[in-house]
C-alpha positions in Angstrom: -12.2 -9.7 15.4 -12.1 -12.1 12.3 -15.3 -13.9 10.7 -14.4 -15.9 8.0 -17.9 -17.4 6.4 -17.6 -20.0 3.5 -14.7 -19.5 1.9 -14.4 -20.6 -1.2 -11.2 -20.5 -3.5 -10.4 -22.5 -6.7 -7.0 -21.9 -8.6 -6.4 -22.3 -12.5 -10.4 -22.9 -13.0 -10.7 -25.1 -16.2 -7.7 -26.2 -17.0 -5.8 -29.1 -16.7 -4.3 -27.4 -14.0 -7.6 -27.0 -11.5 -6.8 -27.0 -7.8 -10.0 -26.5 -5.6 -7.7 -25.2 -2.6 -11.2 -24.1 0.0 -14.4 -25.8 0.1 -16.2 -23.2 2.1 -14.3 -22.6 5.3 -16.2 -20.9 8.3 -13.7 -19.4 10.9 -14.5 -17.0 13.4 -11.9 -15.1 16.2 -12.7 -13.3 19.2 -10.6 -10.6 20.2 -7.1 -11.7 21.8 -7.6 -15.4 20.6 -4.4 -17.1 20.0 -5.2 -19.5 17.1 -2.6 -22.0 15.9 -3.4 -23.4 12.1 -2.1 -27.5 11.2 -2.9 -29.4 8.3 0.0 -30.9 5.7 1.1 -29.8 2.0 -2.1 -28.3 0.0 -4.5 -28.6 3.0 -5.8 -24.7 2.3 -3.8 -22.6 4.8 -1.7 -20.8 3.1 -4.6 -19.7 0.8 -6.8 -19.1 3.8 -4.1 -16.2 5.5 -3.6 -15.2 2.0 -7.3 -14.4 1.1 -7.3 -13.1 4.5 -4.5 -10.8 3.7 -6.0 -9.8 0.4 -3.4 -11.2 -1.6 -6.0 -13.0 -3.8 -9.5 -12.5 -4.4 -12.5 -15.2 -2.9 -14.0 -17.0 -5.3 -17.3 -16.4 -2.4 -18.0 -15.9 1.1 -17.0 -13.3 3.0 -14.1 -11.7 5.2 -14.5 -9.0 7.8 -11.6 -7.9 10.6 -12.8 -5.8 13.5 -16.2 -5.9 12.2 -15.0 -4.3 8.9 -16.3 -6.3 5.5 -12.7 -6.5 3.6 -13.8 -9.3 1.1 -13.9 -6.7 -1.8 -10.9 -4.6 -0.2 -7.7 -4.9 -2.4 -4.4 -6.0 -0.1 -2.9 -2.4 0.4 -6.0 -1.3 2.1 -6.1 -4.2 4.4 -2.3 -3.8 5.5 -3.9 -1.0 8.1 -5.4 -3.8 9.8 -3.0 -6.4 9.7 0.3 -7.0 10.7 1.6 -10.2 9.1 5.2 -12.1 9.4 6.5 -14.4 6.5 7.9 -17.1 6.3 11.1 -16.0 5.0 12.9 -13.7 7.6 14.3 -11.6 4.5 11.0 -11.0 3.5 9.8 -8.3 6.1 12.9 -6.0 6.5 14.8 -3.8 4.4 18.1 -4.9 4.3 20.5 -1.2 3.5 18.7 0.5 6.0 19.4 0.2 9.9 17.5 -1.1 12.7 16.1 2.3 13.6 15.2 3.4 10.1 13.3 0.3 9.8 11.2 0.2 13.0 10.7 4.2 11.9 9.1 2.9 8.7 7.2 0.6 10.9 5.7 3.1 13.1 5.0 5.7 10.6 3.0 2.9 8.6 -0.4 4.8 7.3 0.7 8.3 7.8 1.6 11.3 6.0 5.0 12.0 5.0 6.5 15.4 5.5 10.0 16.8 4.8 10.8 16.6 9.2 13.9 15.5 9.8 14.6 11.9 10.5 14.0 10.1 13.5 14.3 11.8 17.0 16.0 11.1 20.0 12.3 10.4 22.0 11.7 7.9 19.2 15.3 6.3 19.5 14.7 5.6 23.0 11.2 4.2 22.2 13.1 1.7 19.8 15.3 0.8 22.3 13.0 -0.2 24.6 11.1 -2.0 22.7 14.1 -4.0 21.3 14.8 -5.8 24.7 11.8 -7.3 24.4 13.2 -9.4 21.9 16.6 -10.1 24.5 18.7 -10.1 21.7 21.2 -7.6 22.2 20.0 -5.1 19.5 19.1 -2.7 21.4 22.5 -1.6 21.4 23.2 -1.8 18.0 20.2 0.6 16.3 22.4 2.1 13.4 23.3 -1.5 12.6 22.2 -2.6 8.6 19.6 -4.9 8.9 21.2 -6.6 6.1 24.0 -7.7 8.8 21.7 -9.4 11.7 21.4 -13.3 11.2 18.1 -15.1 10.3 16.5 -15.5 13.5 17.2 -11.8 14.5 15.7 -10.3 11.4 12.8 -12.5 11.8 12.1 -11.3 15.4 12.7 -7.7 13.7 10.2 -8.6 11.6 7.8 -9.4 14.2 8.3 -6.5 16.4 7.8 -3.7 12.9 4.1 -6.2 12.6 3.1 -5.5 15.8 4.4 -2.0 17.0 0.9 -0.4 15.7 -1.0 -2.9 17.4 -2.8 -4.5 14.3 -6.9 -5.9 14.9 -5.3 -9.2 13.0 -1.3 -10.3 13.3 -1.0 -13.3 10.5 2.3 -15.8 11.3 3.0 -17.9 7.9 5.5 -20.1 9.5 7.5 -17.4 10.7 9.8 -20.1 12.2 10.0 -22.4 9.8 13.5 -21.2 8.0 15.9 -21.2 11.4 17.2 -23.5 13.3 15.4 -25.1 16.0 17.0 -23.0 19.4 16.3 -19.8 17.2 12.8 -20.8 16.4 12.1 -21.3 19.9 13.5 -18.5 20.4 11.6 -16.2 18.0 7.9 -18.4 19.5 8.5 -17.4 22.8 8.7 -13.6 21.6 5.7 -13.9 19.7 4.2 -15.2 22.8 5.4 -12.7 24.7 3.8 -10.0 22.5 0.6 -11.5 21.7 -0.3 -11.7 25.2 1.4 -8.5 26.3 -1.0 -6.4 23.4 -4.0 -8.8 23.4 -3.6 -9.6 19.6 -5.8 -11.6 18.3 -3.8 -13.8 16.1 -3.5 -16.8 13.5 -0.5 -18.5 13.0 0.6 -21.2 10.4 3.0 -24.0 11.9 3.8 -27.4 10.5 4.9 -27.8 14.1 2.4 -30.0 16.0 4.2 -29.5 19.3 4.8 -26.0 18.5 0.8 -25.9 17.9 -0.2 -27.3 21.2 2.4 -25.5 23.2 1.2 -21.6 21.6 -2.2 -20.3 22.0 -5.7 -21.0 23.1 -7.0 -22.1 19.9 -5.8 -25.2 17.3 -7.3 -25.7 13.9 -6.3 -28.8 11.7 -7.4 -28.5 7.6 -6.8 -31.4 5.7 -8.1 -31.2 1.8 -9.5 -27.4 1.7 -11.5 -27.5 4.8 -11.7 -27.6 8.7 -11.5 -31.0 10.2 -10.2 -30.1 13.8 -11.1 -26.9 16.0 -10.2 -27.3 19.7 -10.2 -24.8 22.6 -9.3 -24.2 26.3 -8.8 -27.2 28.4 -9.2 -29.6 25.6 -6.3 -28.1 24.2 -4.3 -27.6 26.9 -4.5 -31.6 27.2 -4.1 -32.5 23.3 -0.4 -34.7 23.1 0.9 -34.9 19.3 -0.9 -38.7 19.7 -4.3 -37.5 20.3 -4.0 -35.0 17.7 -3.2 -37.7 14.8 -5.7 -39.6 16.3 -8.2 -36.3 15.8 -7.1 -36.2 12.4 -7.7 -39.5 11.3 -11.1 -39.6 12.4 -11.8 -36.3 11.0 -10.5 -36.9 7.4 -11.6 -40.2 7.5 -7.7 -41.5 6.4 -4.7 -42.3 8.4 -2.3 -40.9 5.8 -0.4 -37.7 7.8 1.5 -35.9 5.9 5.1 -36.7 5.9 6.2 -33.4 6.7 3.3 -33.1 9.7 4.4 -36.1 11.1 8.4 -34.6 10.9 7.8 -31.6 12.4 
């Protein structure tokens, strides 16, 4: 569902400036794999969702979701194909428009507009199903301003407007990392929830390492642009926060974690 072949990405190329932020990265995701991303402070994934995404270009290699090359499609043409999540729970809603209007916008995503009136009473009850998934009371409150729902609920908002056209690729950029720790638990046992419920396959960014080795099939660790740590199945299903530092060190060759890493 996503092949990633070295990937290659320097920022501010001959200046003062330089930051080589990939050194060829190979990546590649079967369908419904569940793929939790580590690695501390300028490691390479932020830059490797956003090249994904299409919010910058590859310096080489090349990108393809669903069997689809994307590595020369612009970000706007890739957004049919992705559903992504920020890290900042303001980032993904519109805050003056309700709950309903927004999950409208959501599921009308990639379609023609036409002068019908708003949203219908079929489509209301869709929303409001959908909304107990998240068990957060909002079901009830669909003409509510978005604008008015605390961090945590926008966030898992957010998550459900991502997923409600079944993307081929759902992209989590520390989508927890702003709210408190019940919420973020919270908002990860959603994600869970939906992931697994639509078979998405789906990469998500944590400085977390429990959070890592508690969510999905998959763990990858980057340290210093590339890959250092890909573990699967049963092996990661055994990994404790201990094992994975140890991992680390012997794959980077240094036992400096980042402070944050270590932290979380």
């Amino acid at each position: 569902m996503l092949e990633v072949k070295d990937l290659r990405k320097t920022f501010n190329t001959g200046t003062i400036n330089e930051k080589v932020a990939l050194k060829g990265v190979s990546l590649t995701l079967e369908e419904g794999d569940f793929a939790t991303v580590i690695g501390g402070n300028g490691a390479g994934k932020s830059t490797l969702l956003n090249l994904v995404a299409g919010v910058y270009p590859a310096d080489s290699g090349t990108i393809s979701i669903g069997g689809q090359d994307v590595t020369r499609l612009p970000e706007h043409k890739r957004a049919a194909l992705i559903g992504r999540v920020f890290q900042d729970p303001m980032m993904g809603t519109a805050a003056t428009m309700q709950i309903e209007e927004n999950l409208a916008l959501a599921a009308r995503r990639g379609q023609p507009r036409s002068l019908r009136p708003g949203i219908t009473k079929a489509e209301r009850e869709q929303y409001r199903e959908l909304l107990k998934i998240l068990d957060l009371d909002l079901e009830d409150r669909l003409t509510t301003k978005v604008g008015l729902l605390s961090g945590g609920q926008r966030q898992a908002l957010t998550l459900l407007m991502a997923t409600l056209k079944k993307p081929k690729l759902l992209l989590l950029d520390e989508h927890t990392a702003a709210l408190d720790p019940k919420t973020a638990a919270k908002v990860l046992s959603t994600t869970e929830k939906i992931v697994q419920q639509d078979h998405l396959t789906t990469l998500m960014i944590t400085h977390n390492m429990r959070d890592a080795i508690a969510h999905g099939n998959r763990l990858i660790m980057m340290y210093d642009g590339r890959i250092v740590v890909d573990v699967s199945g049963e092996e990661k299903k055994k990994l404790t926060v201990e094992q994975l530092l140890a991992l680390f060190s012997r794959a980077s060759g240094s036992d400096e974690a980042d402070d944050k890493l270590l932290l979380s």
